[in-house]
C-alpha positions in Angstrom: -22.1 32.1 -16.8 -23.3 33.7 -13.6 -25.5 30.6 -12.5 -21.9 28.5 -13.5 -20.0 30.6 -10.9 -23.0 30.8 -8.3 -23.3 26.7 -8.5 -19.2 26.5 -8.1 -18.7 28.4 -5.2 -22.1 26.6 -3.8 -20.0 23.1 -4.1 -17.2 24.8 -2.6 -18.7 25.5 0.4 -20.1 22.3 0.9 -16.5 20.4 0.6 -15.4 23.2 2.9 -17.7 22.5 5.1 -15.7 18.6 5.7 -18.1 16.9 3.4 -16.3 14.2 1.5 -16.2 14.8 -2.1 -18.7 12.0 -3.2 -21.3 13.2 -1.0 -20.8 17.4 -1.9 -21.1 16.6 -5.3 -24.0 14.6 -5.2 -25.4 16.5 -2.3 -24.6 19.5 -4.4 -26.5 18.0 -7.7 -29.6 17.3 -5.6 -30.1 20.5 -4.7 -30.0 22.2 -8.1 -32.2 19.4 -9.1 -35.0 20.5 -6.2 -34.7 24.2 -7.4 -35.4 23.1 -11.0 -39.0 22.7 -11.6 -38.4 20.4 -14.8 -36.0 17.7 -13.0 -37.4 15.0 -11.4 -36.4 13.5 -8.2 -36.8 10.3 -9.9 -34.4 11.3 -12.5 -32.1 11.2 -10.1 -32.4 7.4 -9.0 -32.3 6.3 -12.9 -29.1 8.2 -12.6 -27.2 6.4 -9.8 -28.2 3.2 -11.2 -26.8 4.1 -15.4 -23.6 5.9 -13.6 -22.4 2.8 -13.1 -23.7 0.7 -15.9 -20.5 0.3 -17.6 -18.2 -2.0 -19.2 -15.5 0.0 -19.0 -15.9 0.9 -15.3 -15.5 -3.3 -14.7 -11.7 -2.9 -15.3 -11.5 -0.7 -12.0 -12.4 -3.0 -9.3 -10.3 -5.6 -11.2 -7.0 -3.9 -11.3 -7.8 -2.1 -7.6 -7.7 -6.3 -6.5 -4.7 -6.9 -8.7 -3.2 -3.9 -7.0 -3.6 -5.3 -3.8 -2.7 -8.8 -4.4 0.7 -7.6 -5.9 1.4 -5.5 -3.3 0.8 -8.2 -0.7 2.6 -10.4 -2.4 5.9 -8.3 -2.2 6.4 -8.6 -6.1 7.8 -5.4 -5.9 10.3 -6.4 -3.6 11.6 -8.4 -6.5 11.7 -5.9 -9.1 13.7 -3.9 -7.2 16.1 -6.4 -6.3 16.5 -6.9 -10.0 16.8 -3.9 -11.8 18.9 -2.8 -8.7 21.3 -5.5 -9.7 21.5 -4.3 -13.1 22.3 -0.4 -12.2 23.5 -0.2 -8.8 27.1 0.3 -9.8 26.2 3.2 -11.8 26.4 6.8 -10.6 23.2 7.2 -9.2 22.5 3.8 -9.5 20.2 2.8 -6.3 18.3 6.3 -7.4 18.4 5.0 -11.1 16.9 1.6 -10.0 14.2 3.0 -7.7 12.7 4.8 -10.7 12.6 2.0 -13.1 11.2 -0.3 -10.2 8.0 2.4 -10.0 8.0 2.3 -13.7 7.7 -1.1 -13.9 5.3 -1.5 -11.2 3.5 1.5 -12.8 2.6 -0.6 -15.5 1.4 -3.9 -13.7 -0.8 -2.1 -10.8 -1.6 1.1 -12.2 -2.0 2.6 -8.5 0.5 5.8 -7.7 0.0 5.1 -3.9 0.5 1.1 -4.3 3.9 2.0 -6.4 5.1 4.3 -3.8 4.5 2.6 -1.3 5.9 -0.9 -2.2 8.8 0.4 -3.9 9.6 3.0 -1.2 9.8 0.1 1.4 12.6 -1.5 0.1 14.8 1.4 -1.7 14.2 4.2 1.2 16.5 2.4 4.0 18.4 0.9 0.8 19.4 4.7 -0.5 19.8 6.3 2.9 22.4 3.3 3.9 24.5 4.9 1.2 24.8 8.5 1.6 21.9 9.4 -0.6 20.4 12.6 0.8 16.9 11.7 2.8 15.0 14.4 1.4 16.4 14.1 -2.3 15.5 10.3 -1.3 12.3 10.8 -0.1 11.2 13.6 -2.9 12.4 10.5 -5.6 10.2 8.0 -4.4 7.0 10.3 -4.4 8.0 11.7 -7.8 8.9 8.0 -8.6 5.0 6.7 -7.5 3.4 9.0 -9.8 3.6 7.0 -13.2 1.5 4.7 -11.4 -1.0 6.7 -12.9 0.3 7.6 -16.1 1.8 4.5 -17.4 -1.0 1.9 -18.1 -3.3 0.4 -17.1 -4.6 3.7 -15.5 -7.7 3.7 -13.3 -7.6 7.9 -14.3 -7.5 7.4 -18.2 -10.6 4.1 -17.0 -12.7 7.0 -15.9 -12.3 9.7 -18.5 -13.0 6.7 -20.9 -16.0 5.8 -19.7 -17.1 9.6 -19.7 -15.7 10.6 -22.6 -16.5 7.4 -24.7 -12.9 7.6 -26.1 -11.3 4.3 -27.1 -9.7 2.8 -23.8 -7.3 0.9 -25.9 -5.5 3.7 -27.6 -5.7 5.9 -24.3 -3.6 2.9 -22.9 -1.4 3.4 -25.7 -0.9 7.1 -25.5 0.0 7.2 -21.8 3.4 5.2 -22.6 5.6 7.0 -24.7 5.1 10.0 -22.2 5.7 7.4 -19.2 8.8 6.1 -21.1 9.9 9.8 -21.1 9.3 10.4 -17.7 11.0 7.6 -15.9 14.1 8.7 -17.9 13.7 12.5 -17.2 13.3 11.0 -13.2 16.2 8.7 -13.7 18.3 11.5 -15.4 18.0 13.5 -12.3 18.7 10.9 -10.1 21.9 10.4 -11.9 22.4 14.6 -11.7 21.4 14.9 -8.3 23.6 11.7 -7.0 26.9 13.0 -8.7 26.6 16.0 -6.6 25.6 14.3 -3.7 27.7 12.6 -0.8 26.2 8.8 -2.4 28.5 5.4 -1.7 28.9 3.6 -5.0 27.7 -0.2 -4.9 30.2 -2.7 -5.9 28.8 -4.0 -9.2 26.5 -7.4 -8.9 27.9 -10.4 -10.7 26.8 -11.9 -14.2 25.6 -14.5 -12.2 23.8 -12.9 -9.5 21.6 -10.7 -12.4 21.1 -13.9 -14.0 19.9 -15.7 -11.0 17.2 -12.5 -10.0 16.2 -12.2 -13.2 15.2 -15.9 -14.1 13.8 -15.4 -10.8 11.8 -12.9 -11.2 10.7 -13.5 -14.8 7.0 -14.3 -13.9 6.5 -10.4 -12.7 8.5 -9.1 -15.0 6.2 -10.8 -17.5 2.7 -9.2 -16.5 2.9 -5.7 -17.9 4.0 -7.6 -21.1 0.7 -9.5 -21.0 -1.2 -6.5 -20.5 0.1 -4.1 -22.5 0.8 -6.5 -25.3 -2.4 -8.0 -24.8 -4.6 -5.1 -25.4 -1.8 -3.6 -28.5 -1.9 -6.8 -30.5 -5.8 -7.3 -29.9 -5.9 -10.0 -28.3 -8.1 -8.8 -25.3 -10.1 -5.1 -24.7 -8.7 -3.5 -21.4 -11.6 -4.7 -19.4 -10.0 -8.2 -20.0 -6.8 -7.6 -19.7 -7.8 -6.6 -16.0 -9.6 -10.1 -15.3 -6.4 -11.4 -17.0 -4.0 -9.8 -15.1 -6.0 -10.6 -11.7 -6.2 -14.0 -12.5 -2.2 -14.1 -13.5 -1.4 -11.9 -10.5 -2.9 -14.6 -8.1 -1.2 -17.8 -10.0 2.3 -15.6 -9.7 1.8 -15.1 -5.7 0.5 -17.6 -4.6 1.9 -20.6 -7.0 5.4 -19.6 -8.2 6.7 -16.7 -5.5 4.5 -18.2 -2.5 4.4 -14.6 -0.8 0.7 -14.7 -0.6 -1.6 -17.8 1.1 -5.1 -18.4 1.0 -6.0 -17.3 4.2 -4.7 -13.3 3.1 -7.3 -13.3 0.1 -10.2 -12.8 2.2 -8.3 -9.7 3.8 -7.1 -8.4 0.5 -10.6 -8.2 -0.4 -11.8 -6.2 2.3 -9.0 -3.9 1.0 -9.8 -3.7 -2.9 -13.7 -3.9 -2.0 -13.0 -0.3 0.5 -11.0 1.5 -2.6 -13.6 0.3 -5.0 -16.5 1.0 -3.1 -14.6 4.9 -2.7 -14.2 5.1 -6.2 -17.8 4.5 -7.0 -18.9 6.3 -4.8 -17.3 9.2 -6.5 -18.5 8.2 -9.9 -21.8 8.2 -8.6 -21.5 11.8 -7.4 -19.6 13.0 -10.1 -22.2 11.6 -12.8 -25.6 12.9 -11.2 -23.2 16.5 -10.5 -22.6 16.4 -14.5 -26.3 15.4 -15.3 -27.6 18.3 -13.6 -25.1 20.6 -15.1 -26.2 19.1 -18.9 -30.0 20.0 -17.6 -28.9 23.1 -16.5 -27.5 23.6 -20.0 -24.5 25.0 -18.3 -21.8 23.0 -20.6 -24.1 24.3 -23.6 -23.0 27.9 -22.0 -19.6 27.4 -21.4 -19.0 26.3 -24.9 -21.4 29.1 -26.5 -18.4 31.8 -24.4 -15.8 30.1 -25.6 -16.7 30.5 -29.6 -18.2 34.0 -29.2 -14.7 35.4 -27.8 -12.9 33.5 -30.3 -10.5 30.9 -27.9 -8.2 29.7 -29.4 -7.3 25.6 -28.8 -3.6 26.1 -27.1 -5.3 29.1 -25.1 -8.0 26.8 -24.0 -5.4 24.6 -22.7 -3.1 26.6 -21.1 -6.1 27.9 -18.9 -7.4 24.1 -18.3 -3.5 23.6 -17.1 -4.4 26.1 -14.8 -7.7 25.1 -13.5 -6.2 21.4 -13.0 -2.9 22.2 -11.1 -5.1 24.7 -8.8 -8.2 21.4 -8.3 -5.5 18.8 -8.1 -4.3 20.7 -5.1 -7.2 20.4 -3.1 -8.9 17.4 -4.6 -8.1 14.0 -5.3 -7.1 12.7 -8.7 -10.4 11.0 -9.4 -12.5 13.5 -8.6 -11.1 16.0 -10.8 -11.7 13.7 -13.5 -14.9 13.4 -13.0 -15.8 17.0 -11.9 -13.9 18.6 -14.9 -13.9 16.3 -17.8 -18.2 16.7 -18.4 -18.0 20.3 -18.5 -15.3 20.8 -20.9 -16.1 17.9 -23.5 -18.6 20.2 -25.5 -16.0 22.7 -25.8 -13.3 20.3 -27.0 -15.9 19.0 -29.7 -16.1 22.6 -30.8 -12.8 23.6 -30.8 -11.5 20.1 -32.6 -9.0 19.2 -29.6 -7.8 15.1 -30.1 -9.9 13.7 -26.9 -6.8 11.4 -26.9 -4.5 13.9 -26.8 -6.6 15.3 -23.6 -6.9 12.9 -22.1 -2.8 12.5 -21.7 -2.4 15.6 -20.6 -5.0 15.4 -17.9 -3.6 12.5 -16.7 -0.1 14.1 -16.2 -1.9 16.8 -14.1 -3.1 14.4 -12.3 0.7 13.1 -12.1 1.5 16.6 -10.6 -1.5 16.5 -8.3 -0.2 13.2 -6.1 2.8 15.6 -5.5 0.8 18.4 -4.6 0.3 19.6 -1.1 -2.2 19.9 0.7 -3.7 16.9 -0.9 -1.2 14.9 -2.9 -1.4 11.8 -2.1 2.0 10.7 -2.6 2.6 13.2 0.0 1.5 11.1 2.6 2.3 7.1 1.5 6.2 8.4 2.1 5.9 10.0 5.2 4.0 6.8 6.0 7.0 4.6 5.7 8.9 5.7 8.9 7.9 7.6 11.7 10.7 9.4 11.5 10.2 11.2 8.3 8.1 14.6 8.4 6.2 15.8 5.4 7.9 18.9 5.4 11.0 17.3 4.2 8.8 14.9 1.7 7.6 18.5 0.1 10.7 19.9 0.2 12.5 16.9 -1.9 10.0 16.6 -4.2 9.7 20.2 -5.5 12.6 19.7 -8.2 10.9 16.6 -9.9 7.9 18.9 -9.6 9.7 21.5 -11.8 10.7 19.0 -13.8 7.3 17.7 -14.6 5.6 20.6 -14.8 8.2 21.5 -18.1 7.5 17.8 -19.1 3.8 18.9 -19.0 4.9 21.7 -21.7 6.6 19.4 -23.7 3.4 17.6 -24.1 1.5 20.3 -24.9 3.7 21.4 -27.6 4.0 18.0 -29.2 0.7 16.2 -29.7 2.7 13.5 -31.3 4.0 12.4 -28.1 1.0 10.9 -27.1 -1.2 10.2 -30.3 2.3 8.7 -32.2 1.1 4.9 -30.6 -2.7 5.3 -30.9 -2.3 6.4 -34.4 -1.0 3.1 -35.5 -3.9 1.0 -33.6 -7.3 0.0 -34.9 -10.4 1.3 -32.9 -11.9 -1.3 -30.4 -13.9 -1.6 -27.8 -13.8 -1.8 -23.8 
């Protein structure tokens, strides 16, 4: 436990010292490995080369590009303009929209910064037009661009599948009864927030007008369909359902909207290559960081304290809550994944805790953790919109949906079923 504490506080000075977190983890694993007679050097090569030899870990790249090419495309644009002209007329309604618009392209990108920031384009200058408070406006959208990660497909849940070797399918699954839940918790304060608030009602869009944007806009609305119901009826593992969804995502943009040419593919490229390349990069660190710890027997240790002083399952959880709020406020999402998720597998297996069931409510820390200064990354795609907007009020708008899914987070917790309800009814498959 000592050497555990010694080896923490060794990688916390290293990311202190500016080192980005790829490099102090890995840095950090190849220096336990030099002070450990028994390891190899050349165990560490092998290593870089099998963290990355994964089926599973294909789907990332794949919806990173799809991410892109949607959001270059302006398909959110279009969602928005169509479940706006569906709500607007409601109390609330513009707010009411903008959640259901980051739902929805939640489930087709499955990238909180790419749902905030297409959907906080259009509906920012859209809910500030009329009357809706800036930072109540501004806290919505970042709290809004969070399901991006909890809704599938979910590059988070891609990772702690491929560590974890839990069924990616039924992961999937379990993240969207909780995002269904969510988005109507958001939307419910939007609703709360805007009767209270000095808002200008919208006059209520013709039958005709919804008509004519939905027919429009059928072709994106269709994609987290083909996804989703893809992977739930069988008829393609996750993995696929990226290549699918990349390959639909182009025929969409550049066929039937025409917001995307051939000469911006090269560019979006660039883009998705530079996230994946990140991501990887993190992976690689994070896997060599967890090999050494597994040498080190360290997990082997963790788990032995846990069953000698008797924790409990919910107590283990409630601390792991803990640990992940504090980590997902200094680190990025994917790198708590990865750091965390190794260490505490063993002691799930002892304790009989549904890796399913985990993995959910890791994900919705995660959720919290885009929100989360100093890091959240949320945070910083809104104040990015205008230069006019400071992240001080960003902050201050989004601590309410914070408290809100922090109790969500509870709810979870205390009902399993939430999440396992959908999984349950699926056959096992593969990546």
């Amino acid at each position: 436990m000592i050497q555990f504490v010694l080896i923490f506080f060794l990688l916390i000075a290293i990311l202190l010292v500016g080192l980005p977190v790829a490099f102090g983890l890995g840095s950090t694993a190849v220096v336990l490995a030099l002070l450990q007679e028994h390891i190899s050097i050349n165990f560490l090569s092998i290593t870089v080369l099998e963290s990355l030899n994964s089926f599973t870990l294909l789907a990332v790249p794949l919806f990173v590009l799809m991410s892109q090419v949607l959001l270059t495309g302006k398909v959110g644009d279009n969602l928005f303009d169509t479940i706006n002209a569906w709500v607007r007329h409601l109390p609330g309604g513009l707010g009411v929209a903008t959640v259901f618009s980051c739902a929805v392209f939640a489930a087709i990108t499955g990238s909180g910064a790419a749902t905030a920031a297409t959907i906080g384009m259009v509906a920012y200058p859209a809910m500030t037009r009329r009357g809706y408070d800036r930072k109540f406006t501004l806290g919505l959208l970042a709290s809004g661009g969070t399901l991006g990660i909890l809704i599938p497909p979910s590059i988070p849940m891609i990772l702690y599948s491929s560590i974890t070797n839990t069924s990616l399918d039924k992961l999937f699954m379990a993240g969207i009864v909780p995002g269904i839940l969510l988005t109507l918790i958001l939307a419910g304060y939007a609703v709360w927030r805007s009767k209270h608030g000095g808002f200008v009602p919208m006059p209520p869009a013709t039958w005709a007008e919804r008509k004519s944007l939905t027919v429009r806009n059928i072709p994106g609305l269709l994609l987290p369909v083909i996804i989703i119901g893809g992977i739930y009826g069988g008829v393609f593992t996750p993995t696929e359902a990226a290549a699918v969804g990349l390959a639909y995502s182009l025929f969409v943009t550049l066929c039937v909207y025409r917001t995307l040419s051939i000469r911006q593919i090269p560019r979006i490229c660039l883009d998705g290559m530079a996230t994946s390349c990140m991501i990887s990069m993190i992976v690689i660190g994070a896997h060599l960081f967890g090999k050494i710890m597994t040498l080190m027997q360290i997990p082997q240790e963790l788990t032995q304290v846990v069953v000698e002083n008797n924790f409990s399952p919910i107590l283990f959880i409630l601390a792991m809550n803990v640990v992940l709020l504090v980590l997902g406020s200094i680190l990025e999402t994917v790198s708590v994944v990865l750091l965390t998720t190794p260490l505490v597998l063993p002691i799930m297996g002892s304790l009989g805790i549904d890796p399913i069931w985990y993995g959910v409510v890791l994900t919705m820390n995660m959720t919290i953790a885009l929100i989360t200064p100093p890091v959240g990354m949320d945070l910083y795609v809104i104040k990015s919109l205008r230069n006019d907007i400071s992240l001080n009020d960003v902050i201050r708008g989004v601590a309410p949906c914070a408290l809100l899914m922090v109790l969500f987070l509870c709810v979870i917790i205390a009902f399993p079923s939430i999440s396992t309800f959908l999984p349950g009814l699926m056959p096992t498959r593969g990546v």
